[in-house]
SESE-508986 format. One line per field, with one value per residue (C-alpha): residue number from 1; y, z, x. Coordinates in Angstrom, 1 decimal. Layout:
BEGIN
i	NUM, ... $
north	Y, ... $
up	Z, ... $
east	X, ... $
//
This chain:
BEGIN
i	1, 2, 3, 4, 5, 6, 7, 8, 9, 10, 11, 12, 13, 14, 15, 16, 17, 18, 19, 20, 21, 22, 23, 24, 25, 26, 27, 28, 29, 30, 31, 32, 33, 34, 35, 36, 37, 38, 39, 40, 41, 42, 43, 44, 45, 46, 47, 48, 49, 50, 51, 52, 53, 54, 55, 56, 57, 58, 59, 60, 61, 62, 63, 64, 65, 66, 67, 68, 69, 70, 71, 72, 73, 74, 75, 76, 77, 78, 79, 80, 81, 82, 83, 84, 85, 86, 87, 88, 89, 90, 91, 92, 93, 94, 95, 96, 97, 98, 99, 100, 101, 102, 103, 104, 105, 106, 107, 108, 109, 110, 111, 112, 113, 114, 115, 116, 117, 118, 119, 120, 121, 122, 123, 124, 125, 126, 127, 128, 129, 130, 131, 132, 133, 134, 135, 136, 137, 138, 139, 140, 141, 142 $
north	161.0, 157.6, 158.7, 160.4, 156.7, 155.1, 157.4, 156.8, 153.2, 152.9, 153.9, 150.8, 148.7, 146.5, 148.4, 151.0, 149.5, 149.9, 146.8, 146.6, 145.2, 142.7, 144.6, 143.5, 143.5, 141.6, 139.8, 138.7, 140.2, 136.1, 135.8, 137.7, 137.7, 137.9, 141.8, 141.3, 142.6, 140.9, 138.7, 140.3, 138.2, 139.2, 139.8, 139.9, 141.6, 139.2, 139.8, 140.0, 136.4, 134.7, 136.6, 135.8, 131.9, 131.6, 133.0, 131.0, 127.8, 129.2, 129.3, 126.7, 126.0, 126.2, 124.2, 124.4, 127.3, 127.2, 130.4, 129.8, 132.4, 132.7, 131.0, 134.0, 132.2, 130.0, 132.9, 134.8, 132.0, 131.0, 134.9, 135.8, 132.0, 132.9, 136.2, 135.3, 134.8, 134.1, 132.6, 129.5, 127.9, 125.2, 124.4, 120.3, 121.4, 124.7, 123.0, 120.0, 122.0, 123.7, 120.2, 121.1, 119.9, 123.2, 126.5, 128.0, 125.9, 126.9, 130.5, 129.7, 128.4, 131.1, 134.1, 132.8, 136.2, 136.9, 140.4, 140.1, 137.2, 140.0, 142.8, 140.3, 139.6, 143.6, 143.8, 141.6, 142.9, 146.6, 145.7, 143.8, 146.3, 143.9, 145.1, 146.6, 144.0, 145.1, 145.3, 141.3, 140.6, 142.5, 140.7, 137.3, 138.5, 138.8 $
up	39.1, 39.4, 38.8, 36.3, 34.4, 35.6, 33.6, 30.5, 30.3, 29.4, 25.5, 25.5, 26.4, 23.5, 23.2, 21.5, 19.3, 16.1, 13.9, 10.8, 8.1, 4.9, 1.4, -1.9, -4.2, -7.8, -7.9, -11.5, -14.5, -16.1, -13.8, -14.9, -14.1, -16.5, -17.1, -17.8, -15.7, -13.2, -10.3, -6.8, -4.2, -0.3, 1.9, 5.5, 7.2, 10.0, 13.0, 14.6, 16.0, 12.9, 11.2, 13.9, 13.6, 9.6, 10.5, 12.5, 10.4, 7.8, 9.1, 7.9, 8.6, 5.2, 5.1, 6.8, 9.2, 12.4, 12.5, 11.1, 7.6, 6.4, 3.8, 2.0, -0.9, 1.8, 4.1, 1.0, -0.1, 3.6, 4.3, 0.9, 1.1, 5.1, 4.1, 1.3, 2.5, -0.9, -3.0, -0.5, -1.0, 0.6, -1.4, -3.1, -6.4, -6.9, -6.2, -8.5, -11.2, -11.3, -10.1, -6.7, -3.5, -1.2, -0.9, -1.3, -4.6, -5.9, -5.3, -7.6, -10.2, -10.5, -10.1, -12.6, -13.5, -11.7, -11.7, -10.0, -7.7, -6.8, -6.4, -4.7, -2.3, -1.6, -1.1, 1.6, 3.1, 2.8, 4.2, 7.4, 8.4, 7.4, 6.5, 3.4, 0.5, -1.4, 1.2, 1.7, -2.5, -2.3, 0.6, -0.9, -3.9, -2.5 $
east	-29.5, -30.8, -34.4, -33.3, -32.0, -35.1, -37.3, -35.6, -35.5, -38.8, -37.3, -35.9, -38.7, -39.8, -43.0, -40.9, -38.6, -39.2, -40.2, -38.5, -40.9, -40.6, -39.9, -40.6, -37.9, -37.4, -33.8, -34.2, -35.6, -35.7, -38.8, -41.6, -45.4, -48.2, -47.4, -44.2, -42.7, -39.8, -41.7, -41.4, -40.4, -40.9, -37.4, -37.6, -34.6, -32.3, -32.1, -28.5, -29.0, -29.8, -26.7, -24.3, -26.2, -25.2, -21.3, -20.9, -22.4, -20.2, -16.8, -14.2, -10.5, -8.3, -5.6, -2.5, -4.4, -5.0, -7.4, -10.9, -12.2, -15.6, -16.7, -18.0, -20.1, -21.7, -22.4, -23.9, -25.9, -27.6, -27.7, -30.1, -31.7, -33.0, -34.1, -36.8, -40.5, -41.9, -41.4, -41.1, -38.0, -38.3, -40.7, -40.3, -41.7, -40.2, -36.9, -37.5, -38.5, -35.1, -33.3, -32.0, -32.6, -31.7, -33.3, -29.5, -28.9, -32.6, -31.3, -28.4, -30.9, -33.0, -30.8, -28.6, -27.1, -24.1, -24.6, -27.7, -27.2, -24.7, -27.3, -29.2, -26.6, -26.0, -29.5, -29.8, -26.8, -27.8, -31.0, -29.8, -27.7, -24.5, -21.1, -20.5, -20.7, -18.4, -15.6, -16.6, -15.9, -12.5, -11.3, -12.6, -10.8, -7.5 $
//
C-alpha cells in the first residue's frame, strides 16, 4: 500500500503544478489607445497567501462588536490594486496625474464607472478563485 502512495506523490511535486498565467483584460472603456479602442491592462492571479494577506489587513472591529467583519470596499480595493501588473500603479506620475497618492485610490480614479469598477472587481475575484462576488455585495448590502 505504501508504495503504492509513494508513487503518486510525485503529482504533487511543484514540477507539475500547473502555473496559472497573467491575462489581459480592459476595466474601462474611458481609457483608450490610439485605435480606439479600451486600453488593456495585465492581471496576474493571487495566490492563496496574498488573499488571506489582504483579509486579513482588512478586517476591522465595528462599534459596539466584539467579533471582527471585513471591510469589503477595502478588501476589493487592495484585492484588484495587487493584482494589476501594468499599468504600474505605483507609479508617482500616473498617480499625480489623477491626484492620488495610492495605487488603490488611482484605481478609483480611473475606473470611475461604478459598474465597471464592479466588473473589475468580479473579475479579479472570478480569476483568483475567490468567493463569489456577488454573494460578498448582498451581504455588504444587508
Amino acid at each position: 500500500m505504501r508504495g503504492d502512495h509513494m508513487n503518486s506523490l510525485k503529482f504533487f511535486l511543484k514540477d507539475n503544478k500547473t502555473k496559472r498565467e497573467n491575462v489581459k483584460f480592459a476595466p474601462t472603456k474611458s481609457l483608450c489607445g490610439e485605435s480606439g479602442e479600451p486600453v488593456e491592462w495585465i492581471i496576474r492571479p493571487l495566490t492563496s497567501r496574498e488573499t488571506e494577506d489582504i483579509r486579513e489587513e482588512c478586517m476591522r472591529y465595528a462599534p459596539g462588536s466584539k467579533r471582527p467583519e471585513l471591510n469589503l470596499k477595502k478588501f476589493l480595493a487592495k484585492r484588484m490594486a495587487a493584482s494589476v501588473v501594468e499599468p504600474d500603479l505605483y507609479n508617482a506620475a500616473l498617480q499625480d496625474s489623477y491626484g492620488v497618492k495610492t495605487p488603490e485610490e488611482l484605481i478609483f480614479a480611473m475606473i470611475d464607472d461604478p459598474k465597471e469598477y464592479y466588473a473589475f472587481a468580479a473579475f479579479i475575484e472570478e480569476m483568483s478563485g475567490g468567493c463569489n462576488f456577488r454573494e460578498k455585495v448582498d451581504e455588504a448590502k444587508n
